[in-house]
Biopython code that builds the backbone (N, CA, C, O; Angstrom):
import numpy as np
from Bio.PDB.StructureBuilder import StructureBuilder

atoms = [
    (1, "UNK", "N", (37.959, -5.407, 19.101)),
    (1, "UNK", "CA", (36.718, -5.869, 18.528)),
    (1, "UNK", "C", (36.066, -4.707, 17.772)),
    (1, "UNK", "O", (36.120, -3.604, 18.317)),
    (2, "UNK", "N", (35.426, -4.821, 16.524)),
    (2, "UNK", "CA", (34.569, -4.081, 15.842)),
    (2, "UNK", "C", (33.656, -3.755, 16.414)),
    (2, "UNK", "O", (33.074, -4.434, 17.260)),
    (3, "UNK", "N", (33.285, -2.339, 15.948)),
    (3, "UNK", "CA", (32.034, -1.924, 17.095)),
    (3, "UNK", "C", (30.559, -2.672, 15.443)),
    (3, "UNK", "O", (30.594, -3.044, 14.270)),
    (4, "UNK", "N", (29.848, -2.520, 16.241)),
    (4, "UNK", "CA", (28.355, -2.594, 16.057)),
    (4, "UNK", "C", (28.289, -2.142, 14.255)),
    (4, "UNK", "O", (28.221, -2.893, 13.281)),
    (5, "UNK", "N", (28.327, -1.061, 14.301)),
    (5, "UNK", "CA", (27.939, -0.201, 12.996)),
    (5, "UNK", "C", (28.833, -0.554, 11.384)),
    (5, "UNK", "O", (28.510, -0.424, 10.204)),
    (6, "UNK", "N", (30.088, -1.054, 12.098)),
    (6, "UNK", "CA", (31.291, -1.474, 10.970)),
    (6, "UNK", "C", (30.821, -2.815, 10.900)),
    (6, "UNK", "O", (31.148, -3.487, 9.922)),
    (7, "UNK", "N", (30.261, -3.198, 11.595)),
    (7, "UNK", "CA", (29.966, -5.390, 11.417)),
    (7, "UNK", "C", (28.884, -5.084, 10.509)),
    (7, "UNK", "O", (28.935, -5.794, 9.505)),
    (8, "UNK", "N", (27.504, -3.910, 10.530)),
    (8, "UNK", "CA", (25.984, -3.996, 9.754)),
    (8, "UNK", "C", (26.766, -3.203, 8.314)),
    (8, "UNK", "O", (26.355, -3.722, 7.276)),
    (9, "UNK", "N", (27.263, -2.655, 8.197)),
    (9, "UNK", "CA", (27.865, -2.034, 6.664)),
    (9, "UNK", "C", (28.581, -3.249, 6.009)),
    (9, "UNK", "O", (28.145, -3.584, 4.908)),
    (10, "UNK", "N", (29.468, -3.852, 6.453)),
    (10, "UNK", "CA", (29.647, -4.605, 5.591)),
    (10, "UNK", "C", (29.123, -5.868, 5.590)),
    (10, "UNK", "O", (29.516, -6.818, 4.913)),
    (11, "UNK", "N", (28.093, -5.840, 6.484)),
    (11, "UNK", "CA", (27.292, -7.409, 6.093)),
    (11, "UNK", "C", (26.308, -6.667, 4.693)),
    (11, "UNK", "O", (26.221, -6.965, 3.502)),
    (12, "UNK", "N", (25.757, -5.731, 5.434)),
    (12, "UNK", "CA", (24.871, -4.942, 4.175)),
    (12, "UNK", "C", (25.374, -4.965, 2.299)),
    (12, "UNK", "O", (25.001, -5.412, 1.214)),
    (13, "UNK", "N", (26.586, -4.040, 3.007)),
    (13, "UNK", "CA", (27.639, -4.462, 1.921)),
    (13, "UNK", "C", (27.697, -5.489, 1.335)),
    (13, "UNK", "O", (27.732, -5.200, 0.139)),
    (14, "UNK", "N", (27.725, -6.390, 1.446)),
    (14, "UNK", "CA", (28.183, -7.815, 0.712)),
    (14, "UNK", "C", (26.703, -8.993, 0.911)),
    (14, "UNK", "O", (26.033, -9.548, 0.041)),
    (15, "UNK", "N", (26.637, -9.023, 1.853)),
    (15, "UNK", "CA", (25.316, -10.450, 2.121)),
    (15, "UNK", "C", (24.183, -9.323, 1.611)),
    (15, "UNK", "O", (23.907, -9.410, 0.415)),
    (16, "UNK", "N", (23.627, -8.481, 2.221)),
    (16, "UNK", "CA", (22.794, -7.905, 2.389)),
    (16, "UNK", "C", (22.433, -7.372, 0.646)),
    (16, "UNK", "O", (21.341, -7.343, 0.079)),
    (17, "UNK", "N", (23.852, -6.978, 0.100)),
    (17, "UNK", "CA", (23.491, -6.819, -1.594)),
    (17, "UNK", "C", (22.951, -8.157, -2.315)),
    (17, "UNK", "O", (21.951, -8.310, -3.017)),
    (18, "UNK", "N", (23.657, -8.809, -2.028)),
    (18, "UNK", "CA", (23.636, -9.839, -2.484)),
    (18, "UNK", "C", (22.202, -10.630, -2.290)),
    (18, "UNK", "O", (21.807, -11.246, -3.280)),
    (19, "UNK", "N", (21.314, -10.671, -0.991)),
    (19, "UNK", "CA", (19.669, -10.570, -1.708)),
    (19, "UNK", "C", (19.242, -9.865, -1.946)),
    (19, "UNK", "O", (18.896, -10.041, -3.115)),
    (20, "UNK", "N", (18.890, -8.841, -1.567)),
    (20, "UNK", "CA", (18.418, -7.787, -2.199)),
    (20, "UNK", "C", (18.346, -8.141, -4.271)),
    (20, "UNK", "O", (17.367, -8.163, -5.016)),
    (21, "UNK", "N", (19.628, -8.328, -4.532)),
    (21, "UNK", "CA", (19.780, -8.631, -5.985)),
    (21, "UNK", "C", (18.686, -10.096, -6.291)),
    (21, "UNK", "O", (17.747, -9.864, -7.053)),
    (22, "UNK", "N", (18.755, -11.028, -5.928)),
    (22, "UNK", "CA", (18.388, -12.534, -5.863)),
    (22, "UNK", "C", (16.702, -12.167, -5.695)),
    (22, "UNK", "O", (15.938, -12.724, -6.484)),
    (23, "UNK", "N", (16.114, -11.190, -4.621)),
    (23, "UNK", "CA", (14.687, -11.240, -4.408)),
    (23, "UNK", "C", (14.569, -10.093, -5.568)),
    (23, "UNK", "O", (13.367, -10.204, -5.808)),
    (24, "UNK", "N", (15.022, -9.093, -6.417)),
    (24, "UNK", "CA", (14.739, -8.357, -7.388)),
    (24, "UNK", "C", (14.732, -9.668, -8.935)),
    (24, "UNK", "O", (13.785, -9.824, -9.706)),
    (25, "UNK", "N", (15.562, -10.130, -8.962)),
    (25, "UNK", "CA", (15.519, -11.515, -9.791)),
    (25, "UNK", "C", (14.465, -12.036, -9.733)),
    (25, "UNK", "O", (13.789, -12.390, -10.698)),
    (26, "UNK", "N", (14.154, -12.164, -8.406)),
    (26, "UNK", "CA", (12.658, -13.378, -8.329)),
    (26, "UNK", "C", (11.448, -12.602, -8.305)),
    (26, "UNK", "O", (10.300, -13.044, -8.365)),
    (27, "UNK", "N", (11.736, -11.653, -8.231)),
    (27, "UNK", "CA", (10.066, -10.561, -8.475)),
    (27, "UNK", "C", (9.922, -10.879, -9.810)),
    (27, "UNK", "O", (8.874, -11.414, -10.171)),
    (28, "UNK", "N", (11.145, -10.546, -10.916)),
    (28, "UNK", "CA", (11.084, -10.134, -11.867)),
    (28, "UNK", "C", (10.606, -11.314, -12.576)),
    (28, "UNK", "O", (9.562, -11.408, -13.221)),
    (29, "UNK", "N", (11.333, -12.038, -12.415)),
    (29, "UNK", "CA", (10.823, -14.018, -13.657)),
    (29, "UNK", "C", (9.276, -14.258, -12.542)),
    (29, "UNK", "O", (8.229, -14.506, -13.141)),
    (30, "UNK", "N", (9.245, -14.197, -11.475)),
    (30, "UNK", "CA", (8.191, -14.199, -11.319)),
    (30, "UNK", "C", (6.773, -13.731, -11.982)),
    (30, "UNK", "O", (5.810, -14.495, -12.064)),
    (31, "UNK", "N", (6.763, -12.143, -12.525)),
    (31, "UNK", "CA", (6.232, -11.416, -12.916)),
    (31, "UNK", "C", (5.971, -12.053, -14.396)),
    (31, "UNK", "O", (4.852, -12.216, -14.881)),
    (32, "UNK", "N", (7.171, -12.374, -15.007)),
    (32, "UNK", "CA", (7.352, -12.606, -16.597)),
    (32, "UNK", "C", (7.134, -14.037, -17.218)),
    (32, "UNK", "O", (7.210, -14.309, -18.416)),
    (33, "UNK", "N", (6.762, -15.168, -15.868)),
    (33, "UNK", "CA", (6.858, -16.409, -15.872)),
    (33, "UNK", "C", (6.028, -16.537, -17.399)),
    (33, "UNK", "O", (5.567, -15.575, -18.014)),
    (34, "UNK", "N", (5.985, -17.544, -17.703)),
    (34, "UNK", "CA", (4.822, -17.956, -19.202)),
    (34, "UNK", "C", (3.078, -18.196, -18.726)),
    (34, "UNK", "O", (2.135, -18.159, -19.515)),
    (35, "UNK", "N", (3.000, -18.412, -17.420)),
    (35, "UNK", "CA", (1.623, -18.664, -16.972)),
    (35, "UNK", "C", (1.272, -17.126, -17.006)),
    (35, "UNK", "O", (0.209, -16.616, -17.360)),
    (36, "UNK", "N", (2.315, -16.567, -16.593)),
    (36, "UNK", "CA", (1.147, -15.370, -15.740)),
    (36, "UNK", "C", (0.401, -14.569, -16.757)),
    (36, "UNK", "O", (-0.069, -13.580, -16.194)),
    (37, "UNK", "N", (0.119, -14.595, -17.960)),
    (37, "UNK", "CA", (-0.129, -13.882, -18.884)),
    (37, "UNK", "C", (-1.470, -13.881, -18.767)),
    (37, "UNK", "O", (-1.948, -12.942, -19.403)),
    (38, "UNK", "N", (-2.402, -14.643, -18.134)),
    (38, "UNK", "CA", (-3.788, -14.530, -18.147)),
    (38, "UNK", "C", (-4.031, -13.539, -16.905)),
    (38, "UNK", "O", (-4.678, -12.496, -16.805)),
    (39, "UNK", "N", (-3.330, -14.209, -16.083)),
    (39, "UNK", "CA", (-3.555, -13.542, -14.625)),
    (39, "UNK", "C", (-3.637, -12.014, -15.028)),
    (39, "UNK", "O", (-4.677, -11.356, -15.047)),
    (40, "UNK", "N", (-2.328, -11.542, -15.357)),
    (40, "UNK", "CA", (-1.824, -10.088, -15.870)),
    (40, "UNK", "C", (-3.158, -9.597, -17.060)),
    (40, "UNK", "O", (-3.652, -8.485, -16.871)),
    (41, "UNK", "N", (-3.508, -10.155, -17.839)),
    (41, "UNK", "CA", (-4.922, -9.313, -18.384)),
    (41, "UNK", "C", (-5.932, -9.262, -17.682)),
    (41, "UNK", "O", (-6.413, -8.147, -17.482)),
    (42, "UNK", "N", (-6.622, -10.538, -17.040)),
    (42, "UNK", "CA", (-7.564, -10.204, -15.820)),
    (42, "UNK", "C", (-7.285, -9.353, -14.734)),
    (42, "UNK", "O", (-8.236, -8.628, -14.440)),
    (43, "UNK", "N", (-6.437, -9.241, -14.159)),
    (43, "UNK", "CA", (-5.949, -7.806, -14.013)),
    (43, "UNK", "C", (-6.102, -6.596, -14.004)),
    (43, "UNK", "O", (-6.489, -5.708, -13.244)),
    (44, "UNK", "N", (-5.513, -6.802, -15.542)),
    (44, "UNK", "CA", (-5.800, -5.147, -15.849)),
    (44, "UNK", "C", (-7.403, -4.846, -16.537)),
    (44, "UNK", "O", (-7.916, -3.782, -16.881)),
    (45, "UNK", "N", (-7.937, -6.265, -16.572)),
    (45, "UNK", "CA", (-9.559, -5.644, -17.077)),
    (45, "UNK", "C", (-10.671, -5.539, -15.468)),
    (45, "UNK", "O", (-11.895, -5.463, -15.567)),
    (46, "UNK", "N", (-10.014, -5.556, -14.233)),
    (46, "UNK", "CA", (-10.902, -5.537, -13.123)),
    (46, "UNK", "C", (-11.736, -4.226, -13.393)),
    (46, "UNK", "O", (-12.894, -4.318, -13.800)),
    (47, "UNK", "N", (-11.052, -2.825, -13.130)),
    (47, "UNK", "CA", (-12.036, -1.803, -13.422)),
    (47, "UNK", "C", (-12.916, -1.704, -14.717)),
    (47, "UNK", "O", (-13.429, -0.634, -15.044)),
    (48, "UNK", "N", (-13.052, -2.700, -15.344)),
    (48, "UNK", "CA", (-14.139, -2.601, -16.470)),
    (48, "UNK", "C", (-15.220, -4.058, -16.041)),
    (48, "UNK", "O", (-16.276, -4.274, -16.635)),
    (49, "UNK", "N", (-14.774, -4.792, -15.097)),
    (49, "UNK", "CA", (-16.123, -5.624, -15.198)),
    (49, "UNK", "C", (-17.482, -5.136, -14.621)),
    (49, "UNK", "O", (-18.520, -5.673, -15.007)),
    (50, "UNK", "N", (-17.497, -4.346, -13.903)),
    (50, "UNK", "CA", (-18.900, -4.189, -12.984)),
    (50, "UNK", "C", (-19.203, -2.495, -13.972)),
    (50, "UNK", "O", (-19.329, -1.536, -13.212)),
    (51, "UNK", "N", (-19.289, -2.223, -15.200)),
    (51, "UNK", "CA", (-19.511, -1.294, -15.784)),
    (51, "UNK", "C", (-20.803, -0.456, -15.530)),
    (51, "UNK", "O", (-21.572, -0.882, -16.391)),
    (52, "UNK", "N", (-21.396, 0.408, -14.889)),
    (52, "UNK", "CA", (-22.917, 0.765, -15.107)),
    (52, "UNK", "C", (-23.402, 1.225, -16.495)),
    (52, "UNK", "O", (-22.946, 2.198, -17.095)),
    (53, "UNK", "N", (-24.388, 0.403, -16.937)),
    (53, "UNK", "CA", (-24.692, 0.545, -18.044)),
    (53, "UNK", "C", (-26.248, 1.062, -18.129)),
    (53, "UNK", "O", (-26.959, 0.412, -17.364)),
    (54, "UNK", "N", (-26.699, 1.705, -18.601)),
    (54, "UNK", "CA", (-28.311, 1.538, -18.797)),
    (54, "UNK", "C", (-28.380, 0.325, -19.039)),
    (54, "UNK", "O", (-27.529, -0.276, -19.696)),
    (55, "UNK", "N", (-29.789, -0.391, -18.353)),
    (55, "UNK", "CA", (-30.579, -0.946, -19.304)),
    (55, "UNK", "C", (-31.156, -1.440, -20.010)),
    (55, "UNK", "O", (-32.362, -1.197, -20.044)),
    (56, "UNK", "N", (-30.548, -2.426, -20.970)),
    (56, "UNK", "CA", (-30.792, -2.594, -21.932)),
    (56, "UNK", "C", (-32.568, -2.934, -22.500)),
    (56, "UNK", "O", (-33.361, -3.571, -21.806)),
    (57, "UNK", "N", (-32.890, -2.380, -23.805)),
    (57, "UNK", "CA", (-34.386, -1.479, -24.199)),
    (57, "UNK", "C", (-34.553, -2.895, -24.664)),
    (57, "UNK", "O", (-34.115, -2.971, -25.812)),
    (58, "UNK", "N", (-35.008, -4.044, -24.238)),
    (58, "UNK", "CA", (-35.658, -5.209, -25.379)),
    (58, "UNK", "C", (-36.862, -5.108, -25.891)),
    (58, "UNK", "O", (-37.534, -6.129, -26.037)),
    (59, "UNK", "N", (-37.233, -4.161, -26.168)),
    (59, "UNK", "CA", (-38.966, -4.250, -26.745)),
    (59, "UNK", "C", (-38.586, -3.746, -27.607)),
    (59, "UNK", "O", (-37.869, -2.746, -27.658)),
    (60, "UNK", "N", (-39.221, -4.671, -28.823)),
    (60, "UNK", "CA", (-39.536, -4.013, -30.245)),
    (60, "UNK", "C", (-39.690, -2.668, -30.786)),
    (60, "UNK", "O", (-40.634, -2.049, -30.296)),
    (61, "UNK", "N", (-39.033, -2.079, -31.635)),
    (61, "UNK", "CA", (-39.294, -0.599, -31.877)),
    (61, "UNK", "C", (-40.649, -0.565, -31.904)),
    (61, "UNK", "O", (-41.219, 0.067, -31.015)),
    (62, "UNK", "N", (-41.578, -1.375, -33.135)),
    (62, "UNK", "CA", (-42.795, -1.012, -33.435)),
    (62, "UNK", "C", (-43.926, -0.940, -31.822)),
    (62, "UNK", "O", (-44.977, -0.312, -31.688)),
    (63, "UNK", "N", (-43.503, -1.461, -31.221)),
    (63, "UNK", "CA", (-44.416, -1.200, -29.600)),
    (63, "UNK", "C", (-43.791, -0.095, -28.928)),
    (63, "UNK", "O", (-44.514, 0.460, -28.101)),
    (64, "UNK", "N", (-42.412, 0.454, -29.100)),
    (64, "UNK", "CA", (-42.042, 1.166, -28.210)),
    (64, "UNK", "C", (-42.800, 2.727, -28.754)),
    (64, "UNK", "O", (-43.021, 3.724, -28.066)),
    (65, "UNK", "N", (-43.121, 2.477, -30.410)),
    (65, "UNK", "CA", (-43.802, 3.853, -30.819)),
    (65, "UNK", "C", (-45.011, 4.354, -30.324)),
    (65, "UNK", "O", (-45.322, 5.360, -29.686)),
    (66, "UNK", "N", (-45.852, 3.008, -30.965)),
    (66, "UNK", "CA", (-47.371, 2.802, -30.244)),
    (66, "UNK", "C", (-47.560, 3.189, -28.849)),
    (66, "UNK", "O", (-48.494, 3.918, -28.513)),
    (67, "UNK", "N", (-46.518, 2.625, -27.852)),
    (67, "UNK", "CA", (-46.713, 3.323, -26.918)),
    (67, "UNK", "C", (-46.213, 5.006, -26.527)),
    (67, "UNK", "O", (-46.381, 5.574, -25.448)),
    (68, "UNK", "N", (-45.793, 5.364, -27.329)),
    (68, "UNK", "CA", (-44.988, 6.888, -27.593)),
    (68, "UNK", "C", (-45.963, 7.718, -27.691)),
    (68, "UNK", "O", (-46.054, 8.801, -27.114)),
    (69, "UNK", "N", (-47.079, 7.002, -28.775)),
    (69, "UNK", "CA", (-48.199, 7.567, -29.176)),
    (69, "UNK", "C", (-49.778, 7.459, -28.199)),
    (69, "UNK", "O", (-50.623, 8.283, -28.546)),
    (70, "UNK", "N", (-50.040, 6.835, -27.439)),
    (70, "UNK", "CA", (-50.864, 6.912, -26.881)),
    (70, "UNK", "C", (-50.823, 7.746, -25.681)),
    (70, "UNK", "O", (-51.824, 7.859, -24.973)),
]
sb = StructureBuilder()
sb.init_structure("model")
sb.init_model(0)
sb.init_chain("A")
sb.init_seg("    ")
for serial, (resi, resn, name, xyz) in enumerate(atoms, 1):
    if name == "N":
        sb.init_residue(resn, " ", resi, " ")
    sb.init_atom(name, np.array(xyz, "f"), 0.0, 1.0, " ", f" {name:<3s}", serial, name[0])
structure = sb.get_structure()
């Protein structure tokens, strides 16, 4: 009888390649499917939604002077 270590090499060997290949396949069309193209830009724009921004100044220049000036 085969010991232990010669039965896991060549299952590895042969079955064991053999998904390994099949789940690298399915990552991959997974990844490249035709939907995922939105997913994949929302994505990559996460670190830009919560941006700190000043601010924004809505008062009229002509008041923002007047008050500059007093």
């Amino acid at each position: 009888m085969e010991d232990t270590y010669t039965i896991m090499r060549v299952f590895a060997g042969s079955w064991g390649m053999m998904f390994m290949l099949v789940a690298f396949l399915g990552v991959i069309l997974f990844t490249l499917r035709p939907g995922s193209r939105k997913l994949h830009r929302d994505t990559a724009n996460i670190p830009f939604r919560n941006d700190d921004k000043p601010a924004a100044d809505d008062t009229p220049a002509p008041a923002r002077i007047k008050e500059a000036r007093q």
